[in-house]
Structures are given as C-alpha cells and as structure tokens.
C-alpha positions as CSV (number, residue, x, y, z in Angstrom):
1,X,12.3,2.4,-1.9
2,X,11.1,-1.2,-1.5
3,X,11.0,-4.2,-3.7
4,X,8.6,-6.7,-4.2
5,X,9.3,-10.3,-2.4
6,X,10.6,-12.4,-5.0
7,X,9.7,-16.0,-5.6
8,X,11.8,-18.4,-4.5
9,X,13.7,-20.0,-7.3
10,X,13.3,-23.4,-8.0
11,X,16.4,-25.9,-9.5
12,X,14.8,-29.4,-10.2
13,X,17.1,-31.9,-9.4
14,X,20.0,-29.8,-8.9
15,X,20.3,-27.3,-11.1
16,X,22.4,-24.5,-10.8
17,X,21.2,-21.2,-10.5
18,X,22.2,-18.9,-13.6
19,X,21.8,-21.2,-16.0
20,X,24.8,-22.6,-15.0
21,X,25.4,-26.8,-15.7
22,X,23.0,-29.3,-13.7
23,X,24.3,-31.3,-10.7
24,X,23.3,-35.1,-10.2
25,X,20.1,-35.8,-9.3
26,X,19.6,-35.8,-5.2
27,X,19.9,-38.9,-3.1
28,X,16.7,-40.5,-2.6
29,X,14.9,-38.9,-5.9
30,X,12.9,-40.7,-8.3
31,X,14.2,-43.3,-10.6
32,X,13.8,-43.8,-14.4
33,X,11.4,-45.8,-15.2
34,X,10.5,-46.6,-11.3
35,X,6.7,-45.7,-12.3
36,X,6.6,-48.7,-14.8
37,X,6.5,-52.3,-14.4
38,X,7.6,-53.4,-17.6
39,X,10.6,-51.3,-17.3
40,X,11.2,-51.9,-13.7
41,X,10.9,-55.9,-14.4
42,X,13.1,-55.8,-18.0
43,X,10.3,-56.6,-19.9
44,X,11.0,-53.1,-21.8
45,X,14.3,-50.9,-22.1
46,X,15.2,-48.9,-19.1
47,X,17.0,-46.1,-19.2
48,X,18.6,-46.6,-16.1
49,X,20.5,-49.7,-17.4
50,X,22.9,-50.0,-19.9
51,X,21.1,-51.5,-23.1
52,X,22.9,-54.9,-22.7
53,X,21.8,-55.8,-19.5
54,X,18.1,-54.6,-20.8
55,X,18.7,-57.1,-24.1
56,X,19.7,-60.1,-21.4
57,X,17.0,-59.7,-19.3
58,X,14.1,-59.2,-22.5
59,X,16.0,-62.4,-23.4
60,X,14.5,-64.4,-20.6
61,X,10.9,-62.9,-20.9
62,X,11.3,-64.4,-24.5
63,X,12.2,-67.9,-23.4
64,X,8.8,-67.7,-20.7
65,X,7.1,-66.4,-23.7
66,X,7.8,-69.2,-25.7
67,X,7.0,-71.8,-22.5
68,X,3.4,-70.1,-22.6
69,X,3.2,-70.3,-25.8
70,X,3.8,-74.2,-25.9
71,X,1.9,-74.8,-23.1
72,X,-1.7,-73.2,-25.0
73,X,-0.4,-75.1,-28.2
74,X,-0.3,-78.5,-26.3
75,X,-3.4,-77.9,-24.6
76,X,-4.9,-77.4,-28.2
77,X,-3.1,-80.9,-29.3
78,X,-4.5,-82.4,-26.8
79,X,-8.2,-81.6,-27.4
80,X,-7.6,-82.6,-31.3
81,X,-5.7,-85.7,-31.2
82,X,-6.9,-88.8,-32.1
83,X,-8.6,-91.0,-29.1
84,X,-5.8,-93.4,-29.3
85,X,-3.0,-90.9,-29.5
86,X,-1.7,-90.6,-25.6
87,X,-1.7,-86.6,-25.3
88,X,-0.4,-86.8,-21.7
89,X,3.2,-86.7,-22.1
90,X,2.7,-83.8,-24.4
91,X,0.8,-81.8,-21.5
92,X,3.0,-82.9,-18.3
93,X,5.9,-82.1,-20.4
94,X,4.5,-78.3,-21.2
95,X,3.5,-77.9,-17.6
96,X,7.2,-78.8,-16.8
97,X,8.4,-76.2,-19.3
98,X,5.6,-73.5,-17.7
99,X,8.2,-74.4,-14.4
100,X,11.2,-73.3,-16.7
101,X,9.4,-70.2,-17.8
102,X,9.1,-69.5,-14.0
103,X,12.8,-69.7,-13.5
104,X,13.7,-67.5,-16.5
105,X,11.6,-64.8,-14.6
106,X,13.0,-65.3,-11.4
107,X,16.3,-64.9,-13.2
108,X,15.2,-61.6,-14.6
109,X,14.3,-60.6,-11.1
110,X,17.4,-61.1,-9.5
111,X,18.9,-58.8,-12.0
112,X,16.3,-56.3,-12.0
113,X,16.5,-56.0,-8.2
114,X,20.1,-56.7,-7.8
115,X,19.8,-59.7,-5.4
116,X,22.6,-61.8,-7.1
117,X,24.6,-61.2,-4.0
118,X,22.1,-63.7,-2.0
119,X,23.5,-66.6,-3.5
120,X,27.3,-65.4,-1.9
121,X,29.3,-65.6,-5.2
122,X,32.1,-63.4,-5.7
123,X,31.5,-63.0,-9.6
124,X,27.4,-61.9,-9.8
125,X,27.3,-63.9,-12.9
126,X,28.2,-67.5,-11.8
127,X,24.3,-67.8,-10.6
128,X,23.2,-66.9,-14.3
129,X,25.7,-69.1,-15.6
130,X,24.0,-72.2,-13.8
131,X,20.3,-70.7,-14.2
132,X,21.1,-70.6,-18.2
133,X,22.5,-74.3,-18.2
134,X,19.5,-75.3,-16.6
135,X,17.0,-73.7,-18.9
136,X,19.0,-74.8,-21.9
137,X,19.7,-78.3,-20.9
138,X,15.9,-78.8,-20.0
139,X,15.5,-77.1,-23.3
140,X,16.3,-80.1,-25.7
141,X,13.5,-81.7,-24.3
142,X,11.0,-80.2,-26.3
143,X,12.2,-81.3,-29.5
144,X,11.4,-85.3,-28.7
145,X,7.1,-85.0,-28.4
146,X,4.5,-85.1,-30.6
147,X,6.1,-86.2,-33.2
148,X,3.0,-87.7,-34.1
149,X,1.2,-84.4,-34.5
150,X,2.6,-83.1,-37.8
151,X,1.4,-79.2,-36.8
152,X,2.1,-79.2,-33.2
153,X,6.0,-81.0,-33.6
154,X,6.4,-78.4,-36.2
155,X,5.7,-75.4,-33.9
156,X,7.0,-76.9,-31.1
157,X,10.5,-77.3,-32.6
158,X,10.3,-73.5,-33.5
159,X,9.6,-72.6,-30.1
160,X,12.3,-74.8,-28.9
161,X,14.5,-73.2,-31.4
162,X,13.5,-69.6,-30.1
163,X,14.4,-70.9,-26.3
164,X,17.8,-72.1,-27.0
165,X,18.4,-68.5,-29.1
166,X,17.1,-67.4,-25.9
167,X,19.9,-69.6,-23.5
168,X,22.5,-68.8,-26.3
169,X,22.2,-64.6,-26.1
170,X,22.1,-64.8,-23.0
171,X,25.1,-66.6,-22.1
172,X,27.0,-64.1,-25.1
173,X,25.5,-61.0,-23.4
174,X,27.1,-61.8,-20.0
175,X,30.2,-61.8,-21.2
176,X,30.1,-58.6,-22.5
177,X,32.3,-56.2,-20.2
178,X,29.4,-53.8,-20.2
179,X,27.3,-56.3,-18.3
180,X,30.1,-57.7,-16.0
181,X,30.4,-53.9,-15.0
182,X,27.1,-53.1,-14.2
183,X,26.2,-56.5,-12.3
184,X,29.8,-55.7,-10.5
185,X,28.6,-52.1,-9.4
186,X,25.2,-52.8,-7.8
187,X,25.6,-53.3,-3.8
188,X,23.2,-55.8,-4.0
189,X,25.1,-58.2,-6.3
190,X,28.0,-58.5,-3.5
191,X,27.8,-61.4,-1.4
192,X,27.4,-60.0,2.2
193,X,30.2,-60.6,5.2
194,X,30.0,-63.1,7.2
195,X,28.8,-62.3,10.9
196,X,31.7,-62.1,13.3
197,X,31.4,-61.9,16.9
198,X,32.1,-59.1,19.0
199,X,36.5,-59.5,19.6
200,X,36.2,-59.6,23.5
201,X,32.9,-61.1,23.8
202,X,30.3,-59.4,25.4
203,X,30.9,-57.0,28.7
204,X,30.7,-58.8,32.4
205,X,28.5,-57.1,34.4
206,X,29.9,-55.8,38.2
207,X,28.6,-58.0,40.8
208,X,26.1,-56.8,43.0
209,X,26.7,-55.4,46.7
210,X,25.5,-57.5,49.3
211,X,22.0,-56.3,50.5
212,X,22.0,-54.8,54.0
213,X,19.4,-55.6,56.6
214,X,17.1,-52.4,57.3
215,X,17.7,-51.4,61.3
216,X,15.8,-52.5,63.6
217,X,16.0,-56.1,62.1
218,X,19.3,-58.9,63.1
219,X,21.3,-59.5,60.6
220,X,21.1,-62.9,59.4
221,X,23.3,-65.8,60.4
C-alpha cells in the first residue's frame, strides 16, 4: 500500500513543527518596519525599538517641524510688513533655523542607523549630548525678532517654546537606562579599533637565484 507525497511543511520564521513554541526569527530575515520610511527614519513608532528611543527621536522631527514652520511664517511677515519695517533679519534668521532643523534630522539618523560609533565615543550618547546643546543654545535666538510684528513674535515664541520642549525631552529621554541600553547594544554605536600593523611587519621575500647563461653563450665577465 502506498501513500500520497505529502506537502512539505512550512514553519515561517522558525516555527516548530507540532505546534510546538516558535524560535527567533532567522538571520538575515526581514525587519519590522524595514518597508516603511517613517518608521525606519523615527518619524513614527517602530516596533523594533523600545518606545523611548522612538519618543527621542519623534522629538527631533518635532523641533525640524517647528524650524519649517517658522521659516513659512517669516516668509509670510515678510511679504506683510510695513515698507519701512527691515524683514531681513527675520528671514536670514529662519533660514539659519531651517540649518538647525537639518541637524535635528541628521541627529535622528545616526540613531536610526546606528552610526553613533563614527564619532569614536565610548558612551554613544556624548554626540547627542553636544548635538542637543547646540540646537538648544541656537534655540534662544528666536525669541529676540519681530518684535515689531505683534502676530508673528507671538507665534514665533510658541514655536521657540515647542523647540526648547523639544531639546529638554530629549536630553531627559537619554538618560533613561532604557535608551542607554539600547544605543549601548547596537554594533554600530561602538567606536571602531584603531588599525594596528601587522606585529612582524610584512614577510621578506627570498632573493632570487642568479640567472645562468644558456650554453652555447660565455658567461659574462
């Protein structure tokens, strides 16, 4: 008596045959949330960190949403303003927050990726230390233009308000063990070795035998 072939059984990501408990996924498999940028940049949760390190690095979207924000505001202020009123400072000093904004995502980006390690600090988080000084110090510059705009000082201190909440989580969520953990755990956060040379320097090659003169030919003097 014969059987029929059987399928072969399939156990996604491995799964145990006999509905026994599932193993890890396998090396090399697909990621959470690898499919989507906004995940995969921090813009949105990702499962595949732990829900500080998502809060820090929606954090710094924030703050580059609020540069963008006071960058359209200021172009508006400057189209409305009186002729006399000198709107330039108000723009140049939006264009240098935009340059901020640009930092906070390049900040999010190191975490995302885990390429703290390139700067070659022990501790990952002495790079976001100095990144959030800088975007906090820079920071209290909004509050001191257009003051002569009633609408646009008004928003703009908001804004600036939002940034430094901004600089201020961020610097709380770092210190959270959760975060030093994770950022401590990725490969890519440790600063790499420093190249040393090979210990007895590179092999000498033999020297090579002296050429003999085909016959028929005197040997050389």
């Amino acid at each position: 008596m014969t059987y029929p072939p059987q399928p072969p059984e399939s156990h996604p990501y491995g799964a145990a045959p006999g509905g026994g408990p599932a193993g890890p996924p396998p090396a090399g498999g697909p990621a959470q949330g690898q499919g989507d940028f906004a995940a995969q940049w921090g813009i949105k949760e990702n499962p595949g960190r732990p829900k500080k390190v998502n809060q820090f690095t929606q954090l710094l979207w924030a703050y580059a949403a609020a540069t963008v924000l006071i960058f359209l505001f200021s172009l508006i202020a400057s189209a409305t303003a009186p002729w006399w009123y000198g709107t330039g400072f108000i723009v140049g000093g939006a264009v240098f927050g935009l340059i901020l904004g640009a930092l906070a995502v390049a900040i999010a980006w190191y975490v995302t990726k885990d390429k703290l390690g390139t700067f070659g600090a022990a501790d990952p988080r002495v790079p976001l230390y100095i990144g959030l000084g800088l975007l906090g110090f820079f920071s209290l510059g909004g509050f001191f233009g257009g003051w002569g705009l009633g609408w646009y000082a008004a928003i703009g201190t908001l804004l600036g308000l939002a940034k430094l909440a901004a600089v201020g989580g961020g610097f709380f969520l770092l210190f959270q063990p959760e975060v030093e953990q994770y950022l401590k755990s990725r490969p890519g956060n440790h600063p790499k070795p420093p190249h040393q040379p090979p210990p007895h320097g590179y092999p000498q090659q033999p020297p090579a035998p002296p050429m003999t003169p085909p016959p028929g030919y005197p040997p050389e003097m």
